[in-house]
C-alpha positions as CSV (number, residue, x, y, z in Angstrom):
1,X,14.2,24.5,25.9
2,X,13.1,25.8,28.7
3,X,10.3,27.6,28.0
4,X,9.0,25.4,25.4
5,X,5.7,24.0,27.4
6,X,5.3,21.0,28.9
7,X,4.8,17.5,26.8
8,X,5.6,14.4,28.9
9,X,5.5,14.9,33.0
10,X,7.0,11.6,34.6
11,X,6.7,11.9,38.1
12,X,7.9,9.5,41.5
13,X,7.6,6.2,38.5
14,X,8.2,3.0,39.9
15,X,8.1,-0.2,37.9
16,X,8.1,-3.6,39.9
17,X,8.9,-7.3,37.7
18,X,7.4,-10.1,39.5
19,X,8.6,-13.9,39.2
20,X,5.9,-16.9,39.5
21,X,7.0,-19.9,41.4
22,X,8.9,-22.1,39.2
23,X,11.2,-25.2,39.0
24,X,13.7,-22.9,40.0
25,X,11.9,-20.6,42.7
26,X,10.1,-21.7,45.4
27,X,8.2,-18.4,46.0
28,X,7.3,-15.3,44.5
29,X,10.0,-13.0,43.9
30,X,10.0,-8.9,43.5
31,X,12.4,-7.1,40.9
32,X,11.9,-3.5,41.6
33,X,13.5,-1.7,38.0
34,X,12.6,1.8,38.6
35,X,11.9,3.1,42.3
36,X,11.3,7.0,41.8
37,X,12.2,8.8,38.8
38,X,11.0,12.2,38.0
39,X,11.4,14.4,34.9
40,X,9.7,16.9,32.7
41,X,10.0,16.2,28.8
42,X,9.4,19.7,26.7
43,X,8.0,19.9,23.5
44,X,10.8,20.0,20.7
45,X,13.5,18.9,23.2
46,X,16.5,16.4,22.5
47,X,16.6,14.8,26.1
48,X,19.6,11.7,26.7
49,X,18.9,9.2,29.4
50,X,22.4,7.8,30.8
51,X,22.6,5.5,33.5
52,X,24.9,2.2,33.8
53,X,23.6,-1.6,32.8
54,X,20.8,-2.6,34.9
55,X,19.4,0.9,36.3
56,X,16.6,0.8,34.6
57,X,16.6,3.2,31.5
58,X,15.1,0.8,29.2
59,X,12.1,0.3,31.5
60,X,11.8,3.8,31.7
61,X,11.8,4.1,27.6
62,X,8.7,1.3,28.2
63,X,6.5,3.3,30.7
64,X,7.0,6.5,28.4
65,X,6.1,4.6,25.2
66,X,3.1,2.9,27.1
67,X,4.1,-0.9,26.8
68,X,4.3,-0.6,30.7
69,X,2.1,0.8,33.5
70,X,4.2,2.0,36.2
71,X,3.0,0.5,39.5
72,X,3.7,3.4,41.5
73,X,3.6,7.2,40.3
74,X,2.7,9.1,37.4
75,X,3.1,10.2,33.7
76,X,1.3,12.6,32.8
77,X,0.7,13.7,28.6
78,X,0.1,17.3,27.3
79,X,-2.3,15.9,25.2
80,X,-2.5,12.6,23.5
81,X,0.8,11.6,21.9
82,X,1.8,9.3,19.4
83,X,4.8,7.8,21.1
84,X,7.4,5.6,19.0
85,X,10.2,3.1,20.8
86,X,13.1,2.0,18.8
87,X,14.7,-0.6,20.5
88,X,15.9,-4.1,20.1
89,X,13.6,-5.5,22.9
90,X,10.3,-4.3,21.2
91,X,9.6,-6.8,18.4
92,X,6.3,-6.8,15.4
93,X,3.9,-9.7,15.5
94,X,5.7,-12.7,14.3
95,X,2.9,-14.4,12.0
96,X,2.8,-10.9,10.2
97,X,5.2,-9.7,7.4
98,X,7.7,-6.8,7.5
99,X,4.9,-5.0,5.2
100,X,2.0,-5.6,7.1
101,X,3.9,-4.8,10.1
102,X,5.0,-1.8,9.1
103,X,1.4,-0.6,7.9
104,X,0.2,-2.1,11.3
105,X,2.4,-0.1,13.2
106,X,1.8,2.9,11.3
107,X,-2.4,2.8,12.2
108,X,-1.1,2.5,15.9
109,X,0.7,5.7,15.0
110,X,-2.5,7.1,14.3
111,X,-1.6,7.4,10.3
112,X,-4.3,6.3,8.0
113,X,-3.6,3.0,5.8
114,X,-3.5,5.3,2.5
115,X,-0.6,6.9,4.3
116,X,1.3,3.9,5.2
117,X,0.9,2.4,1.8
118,X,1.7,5.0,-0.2
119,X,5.2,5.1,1.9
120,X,5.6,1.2,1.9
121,X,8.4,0.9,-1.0
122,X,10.6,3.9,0.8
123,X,10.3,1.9,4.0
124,X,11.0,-1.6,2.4
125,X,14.3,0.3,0.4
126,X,15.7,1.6,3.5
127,X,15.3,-1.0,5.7
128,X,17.2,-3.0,3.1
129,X,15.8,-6.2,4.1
130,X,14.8,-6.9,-0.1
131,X,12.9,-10.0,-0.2
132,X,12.7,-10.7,3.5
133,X,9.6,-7.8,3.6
134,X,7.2,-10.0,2.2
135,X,8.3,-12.9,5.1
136,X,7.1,-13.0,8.6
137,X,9.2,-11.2,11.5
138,X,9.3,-14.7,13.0
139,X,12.0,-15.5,10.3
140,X,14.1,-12.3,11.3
141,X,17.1,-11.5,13.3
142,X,17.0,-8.7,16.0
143,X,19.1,-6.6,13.4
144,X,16.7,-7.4,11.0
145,X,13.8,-6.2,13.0
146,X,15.8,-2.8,14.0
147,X,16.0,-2.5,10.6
148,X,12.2,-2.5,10.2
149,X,11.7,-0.2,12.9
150,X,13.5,2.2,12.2
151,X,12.3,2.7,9.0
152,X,9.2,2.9,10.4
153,X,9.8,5.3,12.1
154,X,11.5,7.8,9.3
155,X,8.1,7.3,7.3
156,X,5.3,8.0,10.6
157,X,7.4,11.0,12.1
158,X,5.9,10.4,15.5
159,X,5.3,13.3,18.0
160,X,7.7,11.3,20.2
161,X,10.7,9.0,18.8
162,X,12.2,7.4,21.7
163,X,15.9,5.7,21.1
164,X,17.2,2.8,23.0
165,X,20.6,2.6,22.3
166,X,20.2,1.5,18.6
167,X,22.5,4.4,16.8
168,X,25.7,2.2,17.1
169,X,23.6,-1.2,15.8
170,X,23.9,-2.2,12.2
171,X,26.6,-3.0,9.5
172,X,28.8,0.0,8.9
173,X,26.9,0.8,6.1
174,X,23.0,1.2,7.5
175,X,25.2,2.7,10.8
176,X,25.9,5.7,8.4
177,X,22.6,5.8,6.8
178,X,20.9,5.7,10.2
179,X,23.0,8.3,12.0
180,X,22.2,10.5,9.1
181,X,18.3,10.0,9.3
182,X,18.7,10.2,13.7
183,X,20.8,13.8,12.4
184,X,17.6,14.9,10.6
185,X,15.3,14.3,13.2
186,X,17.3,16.1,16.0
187,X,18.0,19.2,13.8
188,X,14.4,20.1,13.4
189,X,12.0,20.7,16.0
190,X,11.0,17.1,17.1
191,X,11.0,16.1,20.6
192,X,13.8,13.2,21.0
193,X,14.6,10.8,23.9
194,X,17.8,8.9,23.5
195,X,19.3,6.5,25.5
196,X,23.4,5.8,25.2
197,X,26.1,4.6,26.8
198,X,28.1,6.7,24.5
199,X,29.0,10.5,26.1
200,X,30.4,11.7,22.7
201,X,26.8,10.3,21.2
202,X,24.7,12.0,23.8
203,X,27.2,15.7,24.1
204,X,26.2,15.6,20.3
205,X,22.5,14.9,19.9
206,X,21.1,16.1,23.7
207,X,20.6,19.3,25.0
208,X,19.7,17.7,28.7
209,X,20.3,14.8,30.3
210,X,18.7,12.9,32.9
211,X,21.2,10.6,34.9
212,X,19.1,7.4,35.9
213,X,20.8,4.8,38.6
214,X,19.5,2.1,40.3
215,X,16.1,3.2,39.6
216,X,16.2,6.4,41.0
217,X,16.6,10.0,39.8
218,X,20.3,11.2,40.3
219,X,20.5,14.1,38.5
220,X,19.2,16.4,35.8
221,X,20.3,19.2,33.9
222,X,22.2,20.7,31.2
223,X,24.4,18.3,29.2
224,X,27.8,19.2,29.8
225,X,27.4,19.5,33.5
226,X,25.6,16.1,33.9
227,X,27.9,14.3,31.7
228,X,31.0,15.3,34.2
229,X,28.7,14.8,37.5
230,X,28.4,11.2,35.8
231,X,32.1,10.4,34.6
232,X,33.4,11.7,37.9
233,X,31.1,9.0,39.6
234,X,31.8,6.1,37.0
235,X,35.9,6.8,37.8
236,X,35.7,6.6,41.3
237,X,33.7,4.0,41.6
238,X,35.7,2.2,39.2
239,X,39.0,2.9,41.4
240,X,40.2,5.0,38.6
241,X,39.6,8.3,40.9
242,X,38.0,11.4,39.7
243,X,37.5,12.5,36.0
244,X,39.7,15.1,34.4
C-alpha cells in the first residue's frame, strides 16, 4: 500500500543485551541483537519480517510492541497506537488468572472493562483452555498461554497485531481455527506484521517483506521479489547453490 500514510517509522534501531558478572562470566558482556534496521510500516498493510534464527526479528517485534527501548535509533508512531504482540516469549502475570489476564490485557489495549467483560466467555471458548481460565498463568504451558493470547487478541482488535511465528503452534485442531481467525484479520483493512520462517506462509498473508540478518536491514520490498533475493542467499550459503 503505497500510498496508504505512514503508521510506524523504524529508523537506524539498535538493540544491545547486556550480561552482569556471574559464576560463569568474569566481566560484563555486550550482545548487540539488532544493529541498524530501518522500515516504514503503512496503515492497513500486511508486512512479513523473514530473517534466519538468531538475526534479531523477534527483538524487533519487542521494540515495535514497546516491551523494549531501542538503545540506538528511532521509532517513530503516527499517532498513539495500541500495539498487540503474539508470541510465545511474551507471558501474562503469573499470580493472575487467564480471565483477569485477559481483562488486564484488554485495559492496556485501551478497551474499557465493560468491554472486556462483556467478551470474556467468547475469549475463554476459543481459547479452549475450559476450567484452566479461572487458574493462574503460573500453572500453564507456553501453548496454553498462546492460547490465551490469541484469543485476546481476536476480541481487542488492536490497531497493530504483531505475529511472532505462532500460525504453525497448536494441536491440528486450534492450528485450523487460528489460521482461520489470522485469514480474517489480513483480509480486512488491519495493519499486520508477521514473522515466519515459512515462504509459502508469508507469499500468502504479506504484501512486503522486510529481510532482517544479523541485525541489520538487507532488503525490502515487494514479496515475491524479496522472497527469491532471500532463498537465493539461504541456497548458497547452504552449499546448495542458487535457487530455482
Amino acid at each position: 500500500m503505497p500510498d496508504a500514510p505512514a503508521l510506524i517509522s523504524v529508523q537506524n534501531v539498535a538493540l544491545c543485551y547486556r550480561r552482569h558478572k556471574s559464576l560463569f562470566a568474569s566481566q560484563k558482556t555486550a550482545i548487540w541483537a539488532l544493529h541498524d534496521v530501518s522500515f516504514t510500516l503503512r496503515e492497513g498493510e500486511k508486512l512479513g519480517i523473514i530473517g534466519r534464527n538468531g538475526s534479531g526479528k523477534s527483538s524487533l517485534m519487542r521494540i515495535i510492541a514497546k516491551i523494549f527501548e531501542p538503545d540506538e535509533g528511532i521509532v517513530s508512531y503516527a499517532r498513539p497506537l495500541h500495539v498487540q504482540l503474539l508470541s510465545l516469549g511474551v507471558g501474562f502475570e503469573g499470580s493472575l488468572s487467564g480471565r483477569e489476564n485477559a481483562v488486564l490485557n484488554g485495559l492496556l489495549l485501551g478497551k474499557s472493562r465493560a468491554h472486556m467483560l462483556s467478551r470474556l466467555e467468547q475469549i475463554k471458548e476459543f481459547s479452549e483452555l475450559g476450567e484452566f481460565f479461572d487458574q493462574p498463568a503460573s500453572t500453564y504451558s507456553s501453548g496454553m498461554s498462546m492460547r490465551l493470547g490469541f484469543s485476546v487478541a481476536m476480541e481487542t482488535d488492536p490497531d497493530v497485531l504483531l505475529i511472532d511465528e505462532l500460525l504453525g503452534v497448536g494441536d491440528a485442531g486450534f492450528k485450523l481455527k487460528s489460521r482461520k481467525a489470522i485469514e480474517g484479520k489480513f483480509s480486512g483493512n488491519r495493519t499486520v506484521v508477521l514473522v515466519s520462517h515459512q515462504p509459502d506462509t508469508i507469499r500468502e498473508f504479506c504484501d512486503r517483506v522486510v529481510w532482517v540478518e544479523k541485525g541489520r536491514t538487507i532488503m525490502e520490498g515487494p514479496t515475491d521479489e524479496v522472497m527469491a533475493h532471500y532463498k537465493e542467499a539461504v541456497a548458497k550459503e547452504s552449499g546448495l547453490g542458487a535457487a530455482n
